[in-house]
C-alpha positions as CSV (number, residue, x, y, z in Angstrom):
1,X,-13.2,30.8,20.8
2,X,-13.2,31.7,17.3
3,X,-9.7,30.5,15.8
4,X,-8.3,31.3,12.1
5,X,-8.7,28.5,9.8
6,X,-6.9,27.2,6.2
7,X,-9.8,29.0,5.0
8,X,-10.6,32.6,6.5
9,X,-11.9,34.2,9.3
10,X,-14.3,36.1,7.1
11,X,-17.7,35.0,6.9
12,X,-19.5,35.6,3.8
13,X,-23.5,35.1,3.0
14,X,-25.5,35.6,0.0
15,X,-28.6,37.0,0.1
16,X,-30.9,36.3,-2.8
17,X,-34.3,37.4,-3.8
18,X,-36.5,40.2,-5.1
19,X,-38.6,41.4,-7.3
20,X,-41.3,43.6,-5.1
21,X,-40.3,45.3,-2.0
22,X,-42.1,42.7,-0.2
23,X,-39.5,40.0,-1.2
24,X,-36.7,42.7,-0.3
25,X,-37.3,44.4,3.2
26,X,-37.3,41.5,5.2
27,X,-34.3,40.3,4.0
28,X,-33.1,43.8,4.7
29,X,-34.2,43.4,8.7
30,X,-32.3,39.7,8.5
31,X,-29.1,41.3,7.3
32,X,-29.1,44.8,9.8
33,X,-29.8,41.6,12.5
34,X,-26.8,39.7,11.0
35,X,-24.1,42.4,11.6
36,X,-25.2,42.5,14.5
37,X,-24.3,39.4,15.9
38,X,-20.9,38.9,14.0
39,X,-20.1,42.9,15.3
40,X,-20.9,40.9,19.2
41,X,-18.7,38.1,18.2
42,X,-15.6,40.1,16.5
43,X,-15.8,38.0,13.5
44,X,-16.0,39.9,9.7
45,X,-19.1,39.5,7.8
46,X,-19.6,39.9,4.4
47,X,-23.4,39.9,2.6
48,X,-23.6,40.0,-1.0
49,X,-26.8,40.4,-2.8
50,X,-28.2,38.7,-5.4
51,X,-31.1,40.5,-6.7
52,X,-33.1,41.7,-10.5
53,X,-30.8,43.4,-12.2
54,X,-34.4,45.5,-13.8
55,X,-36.5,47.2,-11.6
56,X,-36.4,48.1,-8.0
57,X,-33.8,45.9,-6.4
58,X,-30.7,47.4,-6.7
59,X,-32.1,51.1,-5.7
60,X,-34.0,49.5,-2.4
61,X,-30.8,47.5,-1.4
62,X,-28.2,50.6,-2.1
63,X,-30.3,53.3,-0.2
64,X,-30.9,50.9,2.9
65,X,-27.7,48.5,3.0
66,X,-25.2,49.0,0.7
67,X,-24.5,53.0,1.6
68,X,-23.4,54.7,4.5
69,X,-22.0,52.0,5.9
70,X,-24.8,49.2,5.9
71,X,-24.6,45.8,6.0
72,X,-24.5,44.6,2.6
73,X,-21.2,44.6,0.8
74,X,-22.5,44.7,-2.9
75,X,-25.9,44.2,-5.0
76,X,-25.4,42.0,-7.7
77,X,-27.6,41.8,-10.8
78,X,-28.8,39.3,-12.3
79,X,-31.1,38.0,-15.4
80,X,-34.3,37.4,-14.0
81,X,-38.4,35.9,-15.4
82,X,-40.9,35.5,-13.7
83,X,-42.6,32.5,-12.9
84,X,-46.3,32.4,-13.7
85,X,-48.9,30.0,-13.2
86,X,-51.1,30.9,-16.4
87,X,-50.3,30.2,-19.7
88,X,-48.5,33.2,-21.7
89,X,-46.3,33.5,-24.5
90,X,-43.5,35.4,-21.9
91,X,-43.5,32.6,-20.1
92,X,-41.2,30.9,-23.0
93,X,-39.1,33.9,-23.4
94,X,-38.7,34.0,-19.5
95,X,-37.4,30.4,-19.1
96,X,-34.2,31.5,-21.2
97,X,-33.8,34.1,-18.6
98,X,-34.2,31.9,-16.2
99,X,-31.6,29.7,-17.5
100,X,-29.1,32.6,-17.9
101,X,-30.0,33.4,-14.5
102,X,-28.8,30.3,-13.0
103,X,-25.9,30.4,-15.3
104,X,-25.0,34.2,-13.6
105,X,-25.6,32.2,-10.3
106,X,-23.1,29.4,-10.5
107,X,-20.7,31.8,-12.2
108,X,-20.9,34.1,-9.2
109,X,-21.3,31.8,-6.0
110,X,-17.9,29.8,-7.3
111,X,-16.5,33.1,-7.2
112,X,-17.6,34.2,-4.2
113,X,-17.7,31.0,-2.1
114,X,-20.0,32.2,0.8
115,X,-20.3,30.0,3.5
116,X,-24.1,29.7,3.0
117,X,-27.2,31.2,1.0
118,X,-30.5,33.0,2.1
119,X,-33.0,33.4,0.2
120,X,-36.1,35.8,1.0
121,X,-38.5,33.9,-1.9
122,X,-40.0,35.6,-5.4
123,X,-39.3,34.4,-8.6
124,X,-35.5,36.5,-8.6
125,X,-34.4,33.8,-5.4
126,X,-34.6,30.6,-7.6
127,X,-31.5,30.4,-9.8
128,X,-29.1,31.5,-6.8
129,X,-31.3,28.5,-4.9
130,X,-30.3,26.5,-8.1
131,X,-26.3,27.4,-8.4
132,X,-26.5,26.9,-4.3
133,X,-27.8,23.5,-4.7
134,X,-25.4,22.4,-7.8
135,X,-22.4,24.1,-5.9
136,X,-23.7,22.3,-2.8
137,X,-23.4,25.1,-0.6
138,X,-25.9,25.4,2.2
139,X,-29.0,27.2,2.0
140,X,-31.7,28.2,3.7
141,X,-35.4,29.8,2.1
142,X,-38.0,31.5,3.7
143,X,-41.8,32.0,3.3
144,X,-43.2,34.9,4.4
145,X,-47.2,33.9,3.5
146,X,-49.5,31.8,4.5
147,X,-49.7,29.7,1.4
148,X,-46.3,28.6,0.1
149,X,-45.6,30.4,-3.4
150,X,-43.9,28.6,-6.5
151,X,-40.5,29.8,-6.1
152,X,-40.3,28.9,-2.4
153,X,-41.8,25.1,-3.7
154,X,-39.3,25.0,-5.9
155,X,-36.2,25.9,-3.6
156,X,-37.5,23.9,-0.8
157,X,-36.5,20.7,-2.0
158,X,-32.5,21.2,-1.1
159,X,-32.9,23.5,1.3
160,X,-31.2,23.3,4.4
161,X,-33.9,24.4,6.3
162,X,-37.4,26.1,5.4
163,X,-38.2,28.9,7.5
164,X,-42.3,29.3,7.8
165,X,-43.8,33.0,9.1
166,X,-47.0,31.1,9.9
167,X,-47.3,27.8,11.5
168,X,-50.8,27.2,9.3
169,X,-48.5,27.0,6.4
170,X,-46.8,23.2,7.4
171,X,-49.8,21.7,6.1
172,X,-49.2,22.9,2.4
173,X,-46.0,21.1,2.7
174,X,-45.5,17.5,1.9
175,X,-44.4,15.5,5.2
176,X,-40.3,15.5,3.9
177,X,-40.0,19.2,3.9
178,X,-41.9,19.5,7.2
179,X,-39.2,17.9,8.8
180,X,-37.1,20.8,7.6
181,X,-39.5,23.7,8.9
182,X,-38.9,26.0,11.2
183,X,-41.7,28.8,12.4
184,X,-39.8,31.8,12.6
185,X,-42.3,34.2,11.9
186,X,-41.9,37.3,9.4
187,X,-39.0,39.6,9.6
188,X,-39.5,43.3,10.3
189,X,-36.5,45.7,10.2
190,X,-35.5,47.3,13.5
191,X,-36.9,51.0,13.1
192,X,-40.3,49.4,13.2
193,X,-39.4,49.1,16.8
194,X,-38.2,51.7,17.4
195,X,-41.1,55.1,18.6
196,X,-40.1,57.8,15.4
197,X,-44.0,58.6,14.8
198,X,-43.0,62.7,15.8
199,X,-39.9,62.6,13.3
200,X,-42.9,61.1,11.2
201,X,-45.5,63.7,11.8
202,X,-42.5,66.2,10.9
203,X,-42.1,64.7,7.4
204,X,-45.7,65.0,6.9
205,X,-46.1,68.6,8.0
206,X,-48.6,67.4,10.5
207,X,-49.1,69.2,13.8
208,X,-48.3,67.0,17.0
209,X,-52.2,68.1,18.4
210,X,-53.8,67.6,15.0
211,X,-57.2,66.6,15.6
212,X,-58.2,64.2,12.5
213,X,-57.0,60.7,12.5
214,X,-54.1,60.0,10.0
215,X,-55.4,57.5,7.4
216,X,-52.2,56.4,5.4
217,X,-53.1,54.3,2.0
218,X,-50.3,51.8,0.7
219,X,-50.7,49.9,-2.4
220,X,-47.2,48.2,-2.1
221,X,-44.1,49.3,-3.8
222,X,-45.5,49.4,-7.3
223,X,-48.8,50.5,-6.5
224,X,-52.4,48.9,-6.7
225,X,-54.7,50.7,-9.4
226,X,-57.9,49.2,-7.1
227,X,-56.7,51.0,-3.8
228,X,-55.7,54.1,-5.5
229,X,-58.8,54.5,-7.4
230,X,-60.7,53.7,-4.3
231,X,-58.8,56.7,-2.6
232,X,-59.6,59.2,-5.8
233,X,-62.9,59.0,-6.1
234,X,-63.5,59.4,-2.5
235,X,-61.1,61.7,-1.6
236,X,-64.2,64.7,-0.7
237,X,-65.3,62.1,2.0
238,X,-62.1,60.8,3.3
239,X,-60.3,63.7,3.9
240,X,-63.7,65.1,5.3
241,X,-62.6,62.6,8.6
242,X,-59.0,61.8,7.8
243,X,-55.4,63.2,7.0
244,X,-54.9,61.3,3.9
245,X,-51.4,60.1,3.5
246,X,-51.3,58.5,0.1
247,X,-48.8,56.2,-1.4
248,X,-49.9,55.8,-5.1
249,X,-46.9,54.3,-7.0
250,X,-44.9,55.7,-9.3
251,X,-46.9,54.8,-12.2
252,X,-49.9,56.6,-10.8
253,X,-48.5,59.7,-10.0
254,X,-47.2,59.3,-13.7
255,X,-50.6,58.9,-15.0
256,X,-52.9,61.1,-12.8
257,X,-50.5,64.3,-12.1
258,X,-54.4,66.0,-11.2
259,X,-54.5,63.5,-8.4
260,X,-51.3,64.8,-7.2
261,X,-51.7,68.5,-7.5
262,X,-54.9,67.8,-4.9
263,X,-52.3,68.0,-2.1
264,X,-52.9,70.0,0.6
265,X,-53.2,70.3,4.6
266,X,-55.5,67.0,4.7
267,X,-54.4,65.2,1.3
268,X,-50.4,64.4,1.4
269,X,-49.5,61.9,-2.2
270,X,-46.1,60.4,-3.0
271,X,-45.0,58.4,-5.2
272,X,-43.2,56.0,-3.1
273,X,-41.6,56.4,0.6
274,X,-38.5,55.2,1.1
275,X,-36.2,56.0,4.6
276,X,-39.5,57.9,5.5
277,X,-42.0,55.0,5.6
278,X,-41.2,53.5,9.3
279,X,-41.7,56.7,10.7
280,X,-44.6,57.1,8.8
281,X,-46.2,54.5,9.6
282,X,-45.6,54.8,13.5
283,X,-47.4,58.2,12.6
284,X,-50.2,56.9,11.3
285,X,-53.7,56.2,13.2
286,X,-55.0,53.7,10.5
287,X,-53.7,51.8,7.4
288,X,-55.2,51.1,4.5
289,X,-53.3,48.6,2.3
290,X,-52.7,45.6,0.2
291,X,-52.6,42.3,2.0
292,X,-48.6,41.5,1.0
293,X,-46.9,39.8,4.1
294,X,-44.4,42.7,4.7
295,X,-46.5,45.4,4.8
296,X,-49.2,43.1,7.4
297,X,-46.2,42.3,9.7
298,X,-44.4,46.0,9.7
299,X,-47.8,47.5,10.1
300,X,-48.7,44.9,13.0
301,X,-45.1,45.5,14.6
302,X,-46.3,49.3,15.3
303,X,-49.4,47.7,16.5
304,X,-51.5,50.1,13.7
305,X,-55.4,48.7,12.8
306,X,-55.5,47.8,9.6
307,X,-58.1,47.8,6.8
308,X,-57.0,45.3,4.1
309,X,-57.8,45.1,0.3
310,X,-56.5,41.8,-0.7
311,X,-55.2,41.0,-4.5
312,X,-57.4,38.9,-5.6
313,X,-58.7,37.3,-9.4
314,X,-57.0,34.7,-12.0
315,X,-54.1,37.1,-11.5
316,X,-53.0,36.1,-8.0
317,X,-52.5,32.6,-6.1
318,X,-54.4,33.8,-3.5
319,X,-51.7,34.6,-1.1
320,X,-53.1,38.1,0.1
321,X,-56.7,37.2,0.5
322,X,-55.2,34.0,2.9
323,X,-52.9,36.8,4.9
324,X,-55.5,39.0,4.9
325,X,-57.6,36.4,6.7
326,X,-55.1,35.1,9.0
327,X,-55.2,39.1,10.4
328,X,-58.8,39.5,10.5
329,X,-59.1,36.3,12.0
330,X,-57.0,37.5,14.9
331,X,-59.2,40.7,15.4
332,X,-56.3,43.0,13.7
333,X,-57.7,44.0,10.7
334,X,-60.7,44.2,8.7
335,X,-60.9,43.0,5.4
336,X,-62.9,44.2,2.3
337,X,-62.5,41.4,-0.6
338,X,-64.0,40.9,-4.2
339,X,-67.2,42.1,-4.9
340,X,-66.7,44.2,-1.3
341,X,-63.8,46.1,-2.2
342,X,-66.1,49.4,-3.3
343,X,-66.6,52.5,-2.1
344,X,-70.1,51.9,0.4
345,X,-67.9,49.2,1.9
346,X,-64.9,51.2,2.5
347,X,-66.8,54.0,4.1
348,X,-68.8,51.7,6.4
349,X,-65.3,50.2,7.9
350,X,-63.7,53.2,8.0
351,X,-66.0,55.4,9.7
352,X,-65.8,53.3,13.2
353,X,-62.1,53.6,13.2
354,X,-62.8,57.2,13.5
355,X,-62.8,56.2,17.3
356,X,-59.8,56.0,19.1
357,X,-61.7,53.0,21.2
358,X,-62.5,50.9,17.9
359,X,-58.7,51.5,16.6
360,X,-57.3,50.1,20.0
361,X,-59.1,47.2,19.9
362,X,-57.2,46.1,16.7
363,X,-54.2,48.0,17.9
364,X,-54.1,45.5,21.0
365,X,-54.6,42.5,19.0
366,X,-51.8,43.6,16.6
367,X,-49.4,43.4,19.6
368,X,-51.0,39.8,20.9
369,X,-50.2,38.7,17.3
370,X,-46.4,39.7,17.4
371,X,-45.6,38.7,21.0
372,X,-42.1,39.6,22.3
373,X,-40.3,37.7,20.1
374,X,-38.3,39.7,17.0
375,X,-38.1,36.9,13.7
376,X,-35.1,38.9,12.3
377,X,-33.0,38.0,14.7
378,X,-34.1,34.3,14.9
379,X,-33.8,34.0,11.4
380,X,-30.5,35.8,12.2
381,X,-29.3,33.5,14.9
382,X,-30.2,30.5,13.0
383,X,-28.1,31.7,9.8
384,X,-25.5,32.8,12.4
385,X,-24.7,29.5,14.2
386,X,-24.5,27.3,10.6
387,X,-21.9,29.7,9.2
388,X,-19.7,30.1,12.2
389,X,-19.4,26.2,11.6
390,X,-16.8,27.2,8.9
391,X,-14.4,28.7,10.6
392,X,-14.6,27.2,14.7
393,X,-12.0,24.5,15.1
């Protein structure tokens, strides 16, 4: 039993992280799995989010958790720069903000005084992993690709425990930290569980009986010029065997309003999906996408085949073209990388999955990669059990 302390009886977490959507919706499926539990065990839960106080993060985390009545208290900004592994001038002006950033931190964990932190990884999660660690309260990071990125190297180190989507990923670690690892795998919010393909079809304006495949193109939240340039100039031929269901980014439907204006019965743009995109992606028959780690794992959870067009170049770590591996390696995707990322390629592995055979086969081996198991909630429980700790006596 659960018993008052000198304390509270209110648990509080902070969640930390951002930057890209891909740092954001998992996190998103750990806190809806948190309230959960504490709901089960009558005990009040409070989540705070610490997030970029530019860009993205606090419209993603206010339209999923923090209105009607989701799980997330309050989004809290803070200063955020990136950390990059090439030499640039920004990278001087961006260690200030990352020193502010950790200044922000401390300020506001002292203040808040959760019982522990989570952090979902990207460049926004270090100086909350920072205050955490100078505060000493408990924290725990996560990695959701294959290769451990900078930021998650960087919080590992007083970590509480470092959870791992992939097992592969151990053997990037030194033999300390593997001590601290736990496979979890990568967290998918509910609704990708859940069957809302018609509601999706509905959005689309897509007849239940239509009799083309739907082909839906995602270039991750901010939008991948290679992918939607890909789609563009071969729009005559896709939508020839597809219902094209376009993500572009908002910078591209900024940029190429003629691109927009193509829409019709078999050509469907937007800018960016938001609520929409679980049920969206049940609808779909194929995806073509980016090879970020929460996009792979939301599109495997709906068991959808995928064809993947890694980020890859001096730009980039590697991290896509290593998930995008991992899935083709399983038999649930297909990837088109570098010099194969063009349009003869893209046509030559899309034209099989014109076949309702060919897309079960990597539908099948999308479900054989997921198993039963849901990470949310063992990331969920694991967070769960360390805070209760606070207040049992």
């Amino acid at each position: 039993m659960i018993m008052k302390s000198s304390k509270s009886n209110t648990v509080r977490i902070v969640f930390a992280g951002g930057g890209t959507g891909g740092h954001i919706y998992p996190g998103i499926a750990v806190a809806d799995a948190l309230r959960a539990l504490f709901l089960q065990r009558g005990v009040q839960l409070d989540i705070y989010w610490l997030g970029n106080r530019r860009g993205m993060d606090r419209t993603i985390i206010e339209k999923n958790l923090v209105s009607e009545g989701g799980s997330v208290t309050a989004f809290l900004g803070i200063s955020c720069g990136k950390l990059r592994r090439y030499f640039s001038f920004q990278n001087f002006l961006d260690a200030f903000k990352i020193l502010y950033g950790c200044i922000q931190s401390v300020w506001m964990l002292k203040k808040l005084h959760p019982d522990i932190v989570f952090s979902k990884g990207g460049f926004v999660s270090v100086p909350p992993c920072i205050a955490a660690r100078i505060l000493r309260i408990p924290y725990y990071t996560h990695e959701c690709d294959c290769t451990p990125g900078l930021a998650t190297r960087l919080n590992a180190g007083g970590a509480a425990r470092i959870l791992l989507s992939y097992k592969e990923t151990l053997s990037y670690l030194k033999a300390p930290l593997q001590k601290k690892c736990l496979v979890t795998g990568n967290p998918v919010r509910p609704v990708f569980y859940e069957d809302a393909s018609a509601a999706g079809l509905k959005f689309l304006g897509i007849e239940a009986g239509h009799s083309k495949p739907v082909l839906l193109v995602l270039g991750g939240s901010l939008g991948a010029q290679q992918i939607n340039t890909l789609v563009s100039e071969n729009l005559g031929w896709l939508t020839e065997r597809f219902i094209v269901v376009h993500q572009t980014g908002q910078a591209f439907a900024d940029q190429h309003p003629d691109v927009m204006a193509q829409a019709d019965e078999n050509y469907k743009p937007y800018a960016f999906l938001y609520q929409e995109m679980p049920s969206v992606v049940q609808a779909a028959d194929v995806v073509l996408s980016r090879a970020g780690a929460n996009s792979l794992w939301e599109c495997a959870a709906c068991a959808k085949p995928m064809v993947l067009v890694p980020l890859c170049g001096s730009g980039t770590r590697g991290d896509q073209l290593d998930n995008a591996r991992f899935f083709e390696k399983q038999g649930a995707a297909v990837v088109l990388a570098g010099a194969e990322a063009d349009a003869d390629h893209l046509k030559l592995v899309l034209e099989p999955l014109c076949s309702a055979a060919r897309r079960d086969e990597l539908a099948a081996a999308c479900r054989m990669l997921c198993g039963s198991e849901k990470p949310a909630e063992k990331i969920a429980q694991v967070l769960y059990e360390t805070a209760l700790k606070g207040i049992e006596t």
